[in-house]
PyMOL CGO cylinders between C-alpha atoms (Angstrom):
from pymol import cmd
from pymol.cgo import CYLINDER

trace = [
    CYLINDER, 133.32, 35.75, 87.29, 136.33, 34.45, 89.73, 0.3, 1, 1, 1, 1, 1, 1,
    CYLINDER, 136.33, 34.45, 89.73, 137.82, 37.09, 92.12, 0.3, 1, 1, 1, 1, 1, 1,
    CYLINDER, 137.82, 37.09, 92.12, 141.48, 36.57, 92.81, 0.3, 1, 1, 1, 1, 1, 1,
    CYLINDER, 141.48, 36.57, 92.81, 143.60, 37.64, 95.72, 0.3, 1, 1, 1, 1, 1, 1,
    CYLINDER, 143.60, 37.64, 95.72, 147.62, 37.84, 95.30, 0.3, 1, 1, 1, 1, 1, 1,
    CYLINDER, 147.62, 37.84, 95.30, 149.68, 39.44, 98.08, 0.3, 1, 1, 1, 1, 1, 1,
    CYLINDER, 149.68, 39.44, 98.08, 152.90, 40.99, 96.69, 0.3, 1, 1, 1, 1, 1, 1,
    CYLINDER, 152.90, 40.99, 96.69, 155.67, 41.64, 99.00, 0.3, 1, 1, 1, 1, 1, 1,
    CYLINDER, 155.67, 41.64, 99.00, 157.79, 44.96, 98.16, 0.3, 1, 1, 1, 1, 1, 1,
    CYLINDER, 157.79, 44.96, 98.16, 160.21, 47.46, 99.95, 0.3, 1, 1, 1, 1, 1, 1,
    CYLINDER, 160.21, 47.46, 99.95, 159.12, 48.96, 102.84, 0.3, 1, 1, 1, 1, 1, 1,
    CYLINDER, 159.12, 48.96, 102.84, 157.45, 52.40, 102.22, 0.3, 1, 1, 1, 1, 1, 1,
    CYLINDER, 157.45, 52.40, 102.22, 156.19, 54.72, 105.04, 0.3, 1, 1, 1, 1, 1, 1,
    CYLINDER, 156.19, 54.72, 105.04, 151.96, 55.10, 105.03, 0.3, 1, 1, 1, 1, 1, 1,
    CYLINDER, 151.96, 55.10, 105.03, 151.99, 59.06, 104.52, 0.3, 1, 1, 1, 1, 1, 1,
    CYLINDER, 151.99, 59.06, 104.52, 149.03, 59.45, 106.89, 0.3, 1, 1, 1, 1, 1, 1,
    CYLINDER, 149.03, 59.45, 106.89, 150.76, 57.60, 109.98, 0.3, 1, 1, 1, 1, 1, 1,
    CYLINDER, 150.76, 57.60, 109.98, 154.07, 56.58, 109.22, 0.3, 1, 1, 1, 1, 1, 1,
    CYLINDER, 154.07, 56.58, 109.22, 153.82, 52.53, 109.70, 0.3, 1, 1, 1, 1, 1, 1,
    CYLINDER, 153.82, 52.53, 109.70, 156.17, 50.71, 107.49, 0.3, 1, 1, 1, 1, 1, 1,
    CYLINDER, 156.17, 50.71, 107.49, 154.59, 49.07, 104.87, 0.3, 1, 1, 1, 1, 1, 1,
    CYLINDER, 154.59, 49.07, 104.87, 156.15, 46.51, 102.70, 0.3, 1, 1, 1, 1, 1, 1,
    CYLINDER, 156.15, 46.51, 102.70, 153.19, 44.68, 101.08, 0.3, 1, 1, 1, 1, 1, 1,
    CYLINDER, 153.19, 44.68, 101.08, 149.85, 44.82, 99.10, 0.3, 1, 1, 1, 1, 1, 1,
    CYLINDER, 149.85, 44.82, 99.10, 147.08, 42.82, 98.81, 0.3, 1, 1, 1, 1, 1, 1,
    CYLINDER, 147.08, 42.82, 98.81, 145.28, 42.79, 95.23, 0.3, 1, 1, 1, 1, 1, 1,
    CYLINDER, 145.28, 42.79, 95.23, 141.45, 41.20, 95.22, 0.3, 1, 1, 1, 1, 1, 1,
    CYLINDER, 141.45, 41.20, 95.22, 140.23, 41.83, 90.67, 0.3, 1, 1, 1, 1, 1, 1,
    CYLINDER, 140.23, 41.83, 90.67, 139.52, 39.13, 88.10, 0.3, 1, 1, 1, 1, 1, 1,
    CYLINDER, 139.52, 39.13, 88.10, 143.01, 38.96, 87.39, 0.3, 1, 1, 1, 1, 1, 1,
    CYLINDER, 143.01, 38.96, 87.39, 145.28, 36.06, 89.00, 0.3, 1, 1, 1, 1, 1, 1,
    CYLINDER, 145.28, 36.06, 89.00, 148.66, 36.56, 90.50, 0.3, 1, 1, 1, 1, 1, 1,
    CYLINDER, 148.66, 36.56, 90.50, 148.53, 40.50, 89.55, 0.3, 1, 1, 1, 1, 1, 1,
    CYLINDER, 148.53, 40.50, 89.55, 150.70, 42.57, 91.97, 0.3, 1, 1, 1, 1, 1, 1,
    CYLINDER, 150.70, 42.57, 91.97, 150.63, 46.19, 92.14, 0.3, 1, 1, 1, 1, 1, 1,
    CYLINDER, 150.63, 46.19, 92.14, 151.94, 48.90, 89.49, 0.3, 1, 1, 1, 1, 1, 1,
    CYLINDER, 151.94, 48.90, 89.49, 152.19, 52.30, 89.07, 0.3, 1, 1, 1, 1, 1, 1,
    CYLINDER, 152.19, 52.30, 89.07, 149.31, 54.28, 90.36, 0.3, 1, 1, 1, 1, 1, 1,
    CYLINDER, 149.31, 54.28, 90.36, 146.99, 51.54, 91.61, 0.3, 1, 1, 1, 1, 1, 1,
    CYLINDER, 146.99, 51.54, 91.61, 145.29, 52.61, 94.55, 0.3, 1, 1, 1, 1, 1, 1,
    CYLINDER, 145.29, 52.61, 94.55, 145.95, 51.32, 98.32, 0.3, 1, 1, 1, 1, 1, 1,
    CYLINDER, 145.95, 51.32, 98.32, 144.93, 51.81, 101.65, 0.3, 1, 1, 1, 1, 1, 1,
    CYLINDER, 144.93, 51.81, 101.65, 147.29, 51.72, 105.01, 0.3, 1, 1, 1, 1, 1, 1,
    CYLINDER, 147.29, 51.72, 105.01, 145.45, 48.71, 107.17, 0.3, 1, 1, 1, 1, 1, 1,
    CYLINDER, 145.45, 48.71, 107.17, 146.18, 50.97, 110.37, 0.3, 1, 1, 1, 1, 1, 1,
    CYLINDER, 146.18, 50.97, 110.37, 145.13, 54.59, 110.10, 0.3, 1, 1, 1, 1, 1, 1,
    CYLINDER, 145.13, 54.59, 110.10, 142.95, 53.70, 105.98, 0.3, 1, 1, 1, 1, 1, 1,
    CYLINDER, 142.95, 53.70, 105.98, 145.04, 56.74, 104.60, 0.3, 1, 1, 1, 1, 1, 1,
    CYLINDER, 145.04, 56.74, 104.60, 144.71, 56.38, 100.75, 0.3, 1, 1, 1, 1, 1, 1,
    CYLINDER, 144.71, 56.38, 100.75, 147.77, 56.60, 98.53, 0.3, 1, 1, 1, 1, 1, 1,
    CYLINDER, 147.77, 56.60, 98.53, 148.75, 55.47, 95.14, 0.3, 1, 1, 1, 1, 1, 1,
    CYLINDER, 148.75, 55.47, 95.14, 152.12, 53.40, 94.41, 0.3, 1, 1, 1, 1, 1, 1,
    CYLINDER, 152.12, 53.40, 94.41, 155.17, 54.77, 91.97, 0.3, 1, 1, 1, 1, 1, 1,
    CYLINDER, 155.17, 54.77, 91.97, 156.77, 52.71, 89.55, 0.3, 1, 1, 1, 1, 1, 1,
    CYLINDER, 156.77, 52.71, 89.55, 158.89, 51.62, 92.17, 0.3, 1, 1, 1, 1, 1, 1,
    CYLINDER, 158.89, 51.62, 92.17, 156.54, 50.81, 94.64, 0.3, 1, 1, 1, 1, 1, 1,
    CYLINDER, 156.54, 50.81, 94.64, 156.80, 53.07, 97.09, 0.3, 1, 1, 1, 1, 1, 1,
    CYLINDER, 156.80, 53.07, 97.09, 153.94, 55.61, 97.77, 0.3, 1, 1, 1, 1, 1, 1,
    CYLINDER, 153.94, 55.61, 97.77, 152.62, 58.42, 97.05, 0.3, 1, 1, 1, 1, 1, 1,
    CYLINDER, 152.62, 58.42, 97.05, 150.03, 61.45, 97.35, 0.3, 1, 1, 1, 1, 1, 1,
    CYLINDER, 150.03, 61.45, 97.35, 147.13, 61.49, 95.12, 0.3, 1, 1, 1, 1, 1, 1,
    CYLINDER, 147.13, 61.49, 95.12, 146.72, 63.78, 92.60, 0.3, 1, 1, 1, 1, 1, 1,
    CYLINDER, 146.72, 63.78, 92.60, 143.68, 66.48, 92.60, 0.3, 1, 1, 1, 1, 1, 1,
    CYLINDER, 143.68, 66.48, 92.60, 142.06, 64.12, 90.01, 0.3, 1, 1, 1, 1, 1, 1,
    CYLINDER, 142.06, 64.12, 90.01, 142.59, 60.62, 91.56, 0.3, 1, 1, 1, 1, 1, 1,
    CYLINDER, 142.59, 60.62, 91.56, 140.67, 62.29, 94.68, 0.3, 1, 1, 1, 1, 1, 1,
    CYLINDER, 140.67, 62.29, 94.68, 138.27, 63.32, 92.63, 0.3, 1, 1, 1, 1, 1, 1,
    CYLINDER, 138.27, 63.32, 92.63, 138.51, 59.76, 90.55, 0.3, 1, 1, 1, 1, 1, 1,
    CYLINDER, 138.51, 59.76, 90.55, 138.04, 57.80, 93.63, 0.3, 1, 1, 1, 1, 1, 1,
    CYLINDER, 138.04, 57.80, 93.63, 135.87, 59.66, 96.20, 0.3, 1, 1, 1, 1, 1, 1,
    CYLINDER, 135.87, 59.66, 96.20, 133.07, 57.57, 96.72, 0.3, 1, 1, 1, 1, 1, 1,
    CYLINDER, 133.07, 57.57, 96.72, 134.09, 54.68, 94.69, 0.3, 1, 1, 1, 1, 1, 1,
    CYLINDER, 134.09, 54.68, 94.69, 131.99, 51.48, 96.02, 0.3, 1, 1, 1, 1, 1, 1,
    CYLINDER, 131.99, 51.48, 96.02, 134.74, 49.06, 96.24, 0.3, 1, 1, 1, 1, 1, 1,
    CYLINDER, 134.74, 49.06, 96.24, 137.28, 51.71, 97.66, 0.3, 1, 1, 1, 1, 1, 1,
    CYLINDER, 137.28, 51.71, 97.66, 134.74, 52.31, 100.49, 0.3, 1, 1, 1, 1, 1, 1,
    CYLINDER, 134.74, 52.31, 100.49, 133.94, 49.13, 100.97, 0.3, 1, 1, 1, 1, 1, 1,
    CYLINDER, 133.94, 49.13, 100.97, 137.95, 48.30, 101.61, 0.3, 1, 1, 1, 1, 1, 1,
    CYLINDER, 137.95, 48.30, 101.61, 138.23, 51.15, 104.23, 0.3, 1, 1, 1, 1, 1, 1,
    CYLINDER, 138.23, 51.15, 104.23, 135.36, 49.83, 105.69, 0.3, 1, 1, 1, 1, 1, 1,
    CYLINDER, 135.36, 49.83, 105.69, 136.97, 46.61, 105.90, 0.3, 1, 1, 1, 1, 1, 1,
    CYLINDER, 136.97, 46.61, 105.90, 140.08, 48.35, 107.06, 0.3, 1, 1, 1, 1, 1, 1,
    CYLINDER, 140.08, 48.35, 107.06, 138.40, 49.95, 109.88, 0.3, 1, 1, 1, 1, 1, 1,
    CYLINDER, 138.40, 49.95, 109.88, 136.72, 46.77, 111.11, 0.3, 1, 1, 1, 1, 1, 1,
    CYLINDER, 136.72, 46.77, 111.11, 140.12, 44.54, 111.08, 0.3, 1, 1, 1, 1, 1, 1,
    CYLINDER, 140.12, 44.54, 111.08, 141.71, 47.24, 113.00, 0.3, 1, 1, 1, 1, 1, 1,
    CYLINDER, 141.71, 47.24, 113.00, 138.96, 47.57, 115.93, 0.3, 1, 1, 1, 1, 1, 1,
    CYLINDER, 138.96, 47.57, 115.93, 138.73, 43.47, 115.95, 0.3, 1, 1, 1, 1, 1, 1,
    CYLINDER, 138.73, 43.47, 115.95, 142.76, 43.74, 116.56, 0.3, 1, 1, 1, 1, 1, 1,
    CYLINDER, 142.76, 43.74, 116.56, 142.55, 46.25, 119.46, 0.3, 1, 1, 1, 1, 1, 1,
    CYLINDER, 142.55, 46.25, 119.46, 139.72, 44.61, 120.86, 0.3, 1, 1, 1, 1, 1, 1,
    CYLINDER, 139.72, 44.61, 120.86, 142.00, 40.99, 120.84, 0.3, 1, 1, 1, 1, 1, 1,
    CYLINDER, 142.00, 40.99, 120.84, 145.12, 42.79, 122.01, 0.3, 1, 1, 1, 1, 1, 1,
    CYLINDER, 145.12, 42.79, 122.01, 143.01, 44.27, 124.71, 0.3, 1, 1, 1, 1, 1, 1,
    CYLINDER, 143.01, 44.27, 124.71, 141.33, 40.35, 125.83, 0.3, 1, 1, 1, 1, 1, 1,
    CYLINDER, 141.33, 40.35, 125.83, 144.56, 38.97, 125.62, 0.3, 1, 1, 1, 1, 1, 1,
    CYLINDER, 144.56, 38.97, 125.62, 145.58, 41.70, 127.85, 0.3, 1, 1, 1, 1, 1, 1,
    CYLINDER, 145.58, 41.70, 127.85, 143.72, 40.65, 130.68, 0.3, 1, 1, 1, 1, 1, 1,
    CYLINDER, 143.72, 40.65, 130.68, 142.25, 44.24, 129.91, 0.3, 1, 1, 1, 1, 1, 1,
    CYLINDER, 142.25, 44.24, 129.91, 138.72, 42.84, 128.64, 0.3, 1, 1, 1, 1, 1, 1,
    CYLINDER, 138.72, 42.84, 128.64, 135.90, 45.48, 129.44, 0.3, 1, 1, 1, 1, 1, 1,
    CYLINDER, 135.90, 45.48, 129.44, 132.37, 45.63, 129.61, 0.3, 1, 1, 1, 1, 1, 1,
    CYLINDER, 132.37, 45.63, 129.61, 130.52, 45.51, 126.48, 0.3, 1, 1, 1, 1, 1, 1,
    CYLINDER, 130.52, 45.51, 126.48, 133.74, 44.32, 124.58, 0.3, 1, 1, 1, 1, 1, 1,
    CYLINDER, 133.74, 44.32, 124.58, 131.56, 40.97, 123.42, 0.3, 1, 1, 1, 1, 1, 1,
    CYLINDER, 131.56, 40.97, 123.42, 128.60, 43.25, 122.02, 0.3, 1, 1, 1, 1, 1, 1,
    CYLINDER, 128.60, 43.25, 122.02, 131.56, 45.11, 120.08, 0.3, 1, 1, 1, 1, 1, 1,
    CYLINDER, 131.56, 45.11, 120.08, 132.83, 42.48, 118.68, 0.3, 1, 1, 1, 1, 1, 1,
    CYLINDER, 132.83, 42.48, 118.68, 129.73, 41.22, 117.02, 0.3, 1, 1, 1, 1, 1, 1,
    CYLINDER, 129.73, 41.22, 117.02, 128.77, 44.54, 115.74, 0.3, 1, 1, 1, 1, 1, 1,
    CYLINDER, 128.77, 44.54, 115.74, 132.18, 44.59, 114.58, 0.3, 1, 1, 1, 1, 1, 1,
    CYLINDER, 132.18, 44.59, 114.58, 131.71, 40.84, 113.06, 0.3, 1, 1, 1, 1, 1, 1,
    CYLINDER, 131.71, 40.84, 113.06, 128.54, 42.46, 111.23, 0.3, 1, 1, 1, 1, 1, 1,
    CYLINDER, 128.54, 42.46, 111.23, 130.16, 45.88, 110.17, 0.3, 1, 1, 1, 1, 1, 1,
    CYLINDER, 130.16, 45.88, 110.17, 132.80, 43.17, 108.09, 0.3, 1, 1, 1, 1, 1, 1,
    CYLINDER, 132.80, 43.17, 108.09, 130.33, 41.08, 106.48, 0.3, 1, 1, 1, 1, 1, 1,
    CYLINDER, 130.33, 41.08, 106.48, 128.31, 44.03, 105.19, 0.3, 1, 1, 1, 1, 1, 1,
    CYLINDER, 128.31, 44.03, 105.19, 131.64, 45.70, 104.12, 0.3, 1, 1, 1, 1, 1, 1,
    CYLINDER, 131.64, 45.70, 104.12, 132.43, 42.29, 101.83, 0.3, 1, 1, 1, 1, 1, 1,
    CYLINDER, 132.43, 42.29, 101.83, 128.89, 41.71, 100.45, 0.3, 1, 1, 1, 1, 1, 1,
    CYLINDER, 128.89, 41.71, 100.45, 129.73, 45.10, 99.02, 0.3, 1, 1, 1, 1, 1, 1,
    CYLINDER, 129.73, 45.10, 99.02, 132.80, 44.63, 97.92, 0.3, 1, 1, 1, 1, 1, 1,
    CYLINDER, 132.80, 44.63, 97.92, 131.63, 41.96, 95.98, 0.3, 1, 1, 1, 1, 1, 1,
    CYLINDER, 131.63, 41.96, 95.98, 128.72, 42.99, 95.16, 0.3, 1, 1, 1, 1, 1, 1,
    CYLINDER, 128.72, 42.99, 95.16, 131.03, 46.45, 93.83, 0.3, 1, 1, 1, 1, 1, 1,
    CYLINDER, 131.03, 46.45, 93.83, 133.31, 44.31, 92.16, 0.3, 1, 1, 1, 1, 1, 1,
    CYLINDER, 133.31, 44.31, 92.16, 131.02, 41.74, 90.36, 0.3, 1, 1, 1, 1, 1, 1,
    CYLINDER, 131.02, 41.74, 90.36, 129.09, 45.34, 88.94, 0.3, 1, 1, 1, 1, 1, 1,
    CYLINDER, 129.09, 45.34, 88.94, 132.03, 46.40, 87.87, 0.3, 1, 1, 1, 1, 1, 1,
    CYLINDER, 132.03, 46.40, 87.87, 133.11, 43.29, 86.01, 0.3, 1, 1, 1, 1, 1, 1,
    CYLINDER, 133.11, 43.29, 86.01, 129.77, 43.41, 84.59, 0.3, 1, 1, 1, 1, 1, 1,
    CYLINDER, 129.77, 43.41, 84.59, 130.55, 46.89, 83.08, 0.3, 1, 1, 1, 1, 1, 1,
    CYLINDER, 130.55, 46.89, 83.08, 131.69, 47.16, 79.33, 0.3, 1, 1, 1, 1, 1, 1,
    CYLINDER, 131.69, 47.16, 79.33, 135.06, 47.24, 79.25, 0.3, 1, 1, 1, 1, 1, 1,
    CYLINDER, 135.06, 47.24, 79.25, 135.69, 50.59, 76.90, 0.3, 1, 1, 1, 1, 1, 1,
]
cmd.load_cgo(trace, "trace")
């Protein structure tokens, strides 16, 4: 199976959880050059608040049942994850670059470094069992 990334850029939509403007989506499937559409599932890369896009593109809540849908879902975990370990390696830069470097910041960043890796082994692994599935 070959994964695919395709980053679409789109008008700027406020996350709902903190507000950053957001104007475009990354898409990792086994489909090439596939943007977004109407109530795919995506994640802010600052605060990991979980919405769902409108025809237009622009974002939304999620309904009752897409939380219910999604909760747990290994590859939507596995993005937050992800999420959550980009956003701690950025502070953590900002913070070097700074001149602001603290103790123990080096120690962070490798268990940082290891929180990604295990977060992609299981995307992968997440989306590769999911491929696997009969389509129905």
């Amino acid at each position: 199976m070959d994964l695919y990334a395709s980053t679409t850029l789109h008008t700027e939509s406020p996350c709902l959880g903190c507000g950053k403007l957001l104007d475009a989506s990354s898409i990792y499937g086994d489909e090439p050059n596939r943007g977004p559409s109407e109530g795919d599932i995506t994640i802010c890369l600052q605060c990991r608040h979980v919405m769902a896009y409108r025809a237009d593109l622009s974002l939304r809540a999620l309904t009752d049942d897409e939380i219910k849908e999604v909760a747990g879902h290994p590859r939507l975990v596995s993005m937050i994850d992800l999420a959550g370990a980009y956003q701690k390696d950025k502070e953590l830069e900002a913070r070097r670059r700074g001149g602001n470097a603290q103790a123990g910041d080096e120690e962070a960043s490798r268990q940082i470094r290891r929180q990604a890796r295990r977060a992609a082994i299981a995307l992968l692994t997440a989306s590769r069992r999911e491929a696997a599935r009969p389509k129905r």
